[in-house]
Structure formats: structure tokens, C-alpha cells
N, C-alpha and C positions, 0 to 999 in steps of 0.2 A: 497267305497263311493267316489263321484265326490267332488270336491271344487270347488270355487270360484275362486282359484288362489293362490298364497303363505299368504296370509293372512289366508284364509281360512284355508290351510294347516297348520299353526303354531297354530291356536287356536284349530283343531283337535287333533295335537298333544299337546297341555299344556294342554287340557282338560281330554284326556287319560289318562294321566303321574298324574296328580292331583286329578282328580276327578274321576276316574275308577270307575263303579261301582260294588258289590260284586255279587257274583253270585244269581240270584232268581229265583223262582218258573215258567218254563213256561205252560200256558196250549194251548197247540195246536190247541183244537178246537175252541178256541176263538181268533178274530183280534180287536185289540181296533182301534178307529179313524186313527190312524199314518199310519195303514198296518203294524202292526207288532203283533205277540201274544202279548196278554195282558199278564200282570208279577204281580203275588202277591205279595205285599209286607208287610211283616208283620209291624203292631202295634210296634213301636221302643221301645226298653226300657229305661229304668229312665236315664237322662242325670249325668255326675258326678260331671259338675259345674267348671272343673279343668281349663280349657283350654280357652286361652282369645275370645272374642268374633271373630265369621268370618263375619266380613263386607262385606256385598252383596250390591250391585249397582242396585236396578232397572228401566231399562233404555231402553227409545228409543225417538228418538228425534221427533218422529209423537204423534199428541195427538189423545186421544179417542182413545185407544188401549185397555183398559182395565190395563194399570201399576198403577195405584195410587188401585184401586178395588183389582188389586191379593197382591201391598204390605200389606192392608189392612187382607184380608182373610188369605192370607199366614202367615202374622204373626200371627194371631188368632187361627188357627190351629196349628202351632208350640208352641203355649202356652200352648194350652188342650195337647201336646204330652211334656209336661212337664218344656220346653226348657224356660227360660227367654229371652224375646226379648224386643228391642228397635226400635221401628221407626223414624224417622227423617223427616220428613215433608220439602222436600227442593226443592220446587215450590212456589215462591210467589201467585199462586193463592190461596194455604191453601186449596186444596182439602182433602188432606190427614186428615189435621186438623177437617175438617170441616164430612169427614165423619166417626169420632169418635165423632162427637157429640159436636167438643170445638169451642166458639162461638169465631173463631177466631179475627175476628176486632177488639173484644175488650182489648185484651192482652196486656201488655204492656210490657213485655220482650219476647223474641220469639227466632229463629234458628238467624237471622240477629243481634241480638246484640251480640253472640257467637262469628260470625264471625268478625265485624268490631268495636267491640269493647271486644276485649280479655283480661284478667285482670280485667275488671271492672262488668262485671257479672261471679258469679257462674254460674256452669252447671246444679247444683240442683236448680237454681232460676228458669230456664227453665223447668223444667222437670218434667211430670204432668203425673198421673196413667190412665189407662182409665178403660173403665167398661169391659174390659178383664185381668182377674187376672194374673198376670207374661208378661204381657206387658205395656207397658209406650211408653209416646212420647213427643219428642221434637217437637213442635207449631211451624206454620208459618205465615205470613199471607202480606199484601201489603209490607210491610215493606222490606222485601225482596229482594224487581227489582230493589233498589239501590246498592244495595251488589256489583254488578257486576264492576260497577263506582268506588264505595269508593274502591274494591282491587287491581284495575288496578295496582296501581302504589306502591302496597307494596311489600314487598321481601317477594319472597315465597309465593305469593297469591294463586299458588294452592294446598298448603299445608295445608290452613287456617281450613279446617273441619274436617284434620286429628289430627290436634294439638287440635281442641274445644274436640274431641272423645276420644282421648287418654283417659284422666281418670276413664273412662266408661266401657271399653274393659273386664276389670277384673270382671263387674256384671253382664253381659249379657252372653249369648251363643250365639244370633245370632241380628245383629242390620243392618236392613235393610233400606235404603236409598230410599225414592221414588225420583226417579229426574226429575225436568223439562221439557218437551218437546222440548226439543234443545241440543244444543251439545256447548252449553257458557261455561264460567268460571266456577259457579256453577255447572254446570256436571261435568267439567275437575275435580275439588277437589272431588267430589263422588268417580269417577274413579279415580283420586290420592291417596287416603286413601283407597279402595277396595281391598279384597281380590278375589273378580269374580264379576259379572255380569251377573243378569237373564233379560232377554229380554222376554217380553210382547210382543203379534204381530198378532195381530188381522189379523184372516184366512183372509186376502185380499190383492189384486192383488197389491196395492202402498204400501201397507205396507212390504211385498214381496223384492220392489226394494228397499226401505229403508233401507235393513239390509246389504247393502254392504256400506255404507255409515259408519253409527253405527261402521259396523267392522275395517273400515278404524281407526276413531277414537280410538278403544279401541287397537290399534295395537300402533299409535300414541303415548298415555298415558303411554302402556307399554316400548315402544323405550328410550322415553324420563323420566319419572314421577318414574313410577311404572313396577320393570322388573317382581314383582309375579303376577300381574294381568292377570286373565283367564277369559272366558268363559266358565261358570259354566250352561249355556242350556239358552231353547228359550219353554218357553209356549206359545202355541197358544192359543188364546179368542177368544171369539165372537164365536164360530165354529158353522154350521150349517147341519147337517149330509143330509139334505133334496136337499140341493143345491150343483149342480155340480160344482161351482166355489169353493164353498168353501172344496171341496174334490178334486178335480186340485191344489190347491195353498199346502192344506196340503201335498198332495202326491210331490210336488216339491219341500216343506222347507225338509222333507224328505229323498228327493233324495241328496240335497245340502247339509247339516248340521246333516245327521243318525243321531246316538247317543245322539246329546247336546240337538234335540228336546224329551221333558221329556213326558214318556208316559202320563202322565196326561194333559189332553183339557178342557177346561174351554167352553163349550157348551153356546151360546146365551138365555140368561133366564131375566124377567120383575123382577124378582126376588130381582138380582142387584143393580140398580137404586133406591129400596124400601129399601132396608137395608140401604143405602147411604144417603137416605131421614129422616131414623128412626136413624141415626147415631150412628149406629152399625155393625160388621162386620157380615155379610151370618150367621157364623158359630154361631151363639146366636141368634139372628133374627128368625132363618128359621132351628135351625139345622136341620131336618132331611132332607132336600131340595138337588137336586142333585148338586147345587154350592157348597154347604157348605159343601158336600161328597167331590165334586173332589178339593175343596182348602184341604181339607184330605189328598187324596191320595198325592197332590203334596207335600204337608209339609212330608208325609211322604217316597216319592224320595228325597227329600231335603236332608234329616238328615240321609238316607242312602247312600248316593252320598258322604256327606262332612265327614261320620263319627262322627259327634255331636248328 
């Protein structure tokens, strides 16, 4: 495998070391999207509850990627495979919010009183079920794009969402972070409280140069913040099997990053957008639909990847 450079290299390596994955099924006669045999992976068994939550980051500082959709799906599929999950809604736009259906504007406590004002709200005052059974979410919404001001000047301010989480850790199996489109404060404390980070990266050419950027960053977080923090893989979205760009870009994340790109592709579907509209995830919407298939298969690389 080529790298990027020694960043690349170190995230190849903690990725390995950490997130190995166990041996699976290959069939030969079949290439999935990536240029590699496709890998069965079986149906996961019953989780044991024991083991504190692994905090995933999903992240890329370009928007319209498709990362707030796969936190979405991803966690909805990790629920039907039995896992108790939390999302975190931590973009003052409240997309995340907004595509579970909570009409965010109207809330009056949210992710933003968590952080700048600790003590004075419970976590359970926040924290609302959705209409996916074993998952729950922390709400966000305008309230938000002051966070960044109000923490400037506190001590520890990028520890502020690992401290609101903490109490959490022991009810979930896996609580996933949607983050911002940017690389501010509010990421910095995603990636300060994370145990890895899935990158979202829609099959195209800037989104492409963007991921040396992103890498810089989560190198950064781990130097200084956070020395366990990995990259835990890169799904590709948007993908378009018809178009040679979009088969050029896969073949070169690829080439760049083997392994941590997760055999599962999130295919361009009208599909999406409906489910997001009807503020629900793919996976209930639309189940038998080929989205709500591959956020499947990726929950279930996920949870064979991390062992949960």
C-alpha cells in the first residue's frame, strides 16, 4: 500500500494494531466497487452490553458528503443488529436532528446547554428516543454556533463533550458523533473524546484533496488531546458505478488508504433525501431498498472491525 506520507503511515499503522479485521469469507468470482473480492460477512451476534461505549467521530470538514445520512443509517442499522446506540447531533445546523424527525427550533434545551452550561442541565433533560428502538439522540439546533465563543476562554474547552458524555458511556455500545463541516472547536472535542473516526467522502475529486487536510487534523488531536485516537475507515458515498470519475477517484482512495476504505459504498440513490424528508432513517423508510442494504452491510463491518 502507498501513503500519503508519515501521517498516512501512522494511521495505517494504529488502524492495523487496533482495528484489524478477523478473517472472512472471500469469493473470488466477485469484485465489489473498491477492486477488491467482495467479503461476506456474516449477521453479528447478540452484543453483551459489558463494555463501555466506543465513541466514533464522523467527520469531514466538506459538506454534502453524505456524513450526517450514514450517522443516521449507520446508527439505525447498528440498532436492528441489536447494539444500543447514541447519536449526538453536533452541527448547529440540527440536520441530524432534523432528520429524525425532532422539530428542532423548537427545543429548549439541546447539545449547547451540555456544553456551556455543565451542572446546570441534566444529560437525561436532553435526551430524547427516536422512532428507532435502541437508539436515542442528543438534539441540536441554532443554538449551537455560539458554543465555539462561549469555550474560547474556558479551561479544557476541548474536553467539554467528553466530560457532558462521560455518564453515558456505560448505556450504550456505540455513540456516534455527527460533526460539523469544519475542523473548529466543536470537532476538536469530537476528536478529543473519540475513540476513531469514520470519514464520509463522497466519490469526488475535492473531496479526494480534502482528506489530507482532515488527516493532518486527526494526527494533530492525537499529538496533543487524544494519543488513542485512530482512524477507524473512509466510506465512500454518492458512488456512481456508470461514471468514470467516480470509478478513477475510488480506484485512487484505494490505492492511498487499502484497508481503512470499508468494503461497503453507499451508491447515489433519490432514496436518501426522502427518508431525510419523512424523518426517518433508509433502514425503516425503505427497508428492503439497496441504501438501507449497504448502511447493513457497513454496521455490519463496523461491529466486526471493532469487536462489539
Amino acid at each position: 500500500m502507498t501513503t500519503t506520507g508519515g501521517a498516512g503511515q501512522r494511521i495505517e499503522t494504529a488502524a492495523q494494531t487496533l482495528w484489524e479485521a478477523p478473517d472472512v469469507v472471500h469469493d473470488s468470482k466477485q469484485v465489489g466497487p473498491t477492486g477488491r473480492p467482495l467479503r461476506e460477512i456474516p449477521v453479528p451476534p447478540e452484543p453483551d452490553h459489558t463494555a463501555p461505549a466506543l465513541i466514533v467521530a464522523m467527520c469531514n470538514q466538506k459538506g454534502g458528503v453524505g456524513k450526517t445520512t450514514s450517522t443516521i443509517n449507520l446508527g439505525a442499522a447498528l440498532a436492528e443488529y441489536g447494539r444500543k446506540v447514541l447519536l449526538v447531533d453536533l452541527d448547529p445546523q440540527g440536520a441530524l436532528s432534523a432528520g429524525l424527525g425532532v422539530a428542532h427550533h423548537d427545543l429548549d434545551v439541546t447539545v449547547h446547554n451540555l456544553l456551556v452550561g455543565p451542572g446546570k442541565v441534566n444529560v437525561d433533560d436532553v435526551l430524547m428516543n427516536t422512532k428507532v428502538e435502541g437508539m436515542d439522540l442528543l438534539p441540536s439546533n441554532i443554538d449551537l454556533s455560539a458554543a465555539e465563543i462561549q469555550l474560547v476562554n474556558e479551561v479544557g474547552r476541548e474536553q467539554t463533550l467528553g466530560r457532558a458524555l462521560a455518564p453515558l458511556r456505560n448505556r450504550y455500545d456505540y455513540i456516534l458523533i455527527d460533526c460539523q463541516p469544519s475542523l473548529g472547536l466543536l470537532t476538536v472535542n469530537a476528536l478529543a473524546c473519540a475513540d476513531g473516526v469514520i470519514i464520509p467522502m463522497e466519490c469526488e475529486y475535492f473531496s479526494l484533496r480534502g482528506l489530507a487536510l482532515l488527516n493532518d487534523t486527526v494526527e494533530k488531536v492525537r499529538d496533543r488531546l487524544n494519543p488513542e485516537l485512530v482512524l477507524y475507515g473512509i466510506v465512500v458515498t454518492m458512488f456512481d458505478a456508470r461514471l468514470l470519475h467516480s470509478r478513477q477517484v475510488m480506484t485512487r482512495v484505494v490505492e492511498v488508504f487499502g484497508d481503512l476504505v470499508y468494503d461497503t459504498v453507499i451508491s447515489r440513490t433519490v432514496r436518501f433525501p426522502d427518508a431525510s424528508v419523512a424523518g426517518e432513517p433508509i433502514t425503516t423508510w425503505a427497508p428492503k431498498s439497496g441504501g438501507a442494504e449497504a448502511y447493513r452491510a457497513m454496521a455490519r463491518e463496523v461491529i466486526q472491525r471493532s469487536g462489539r
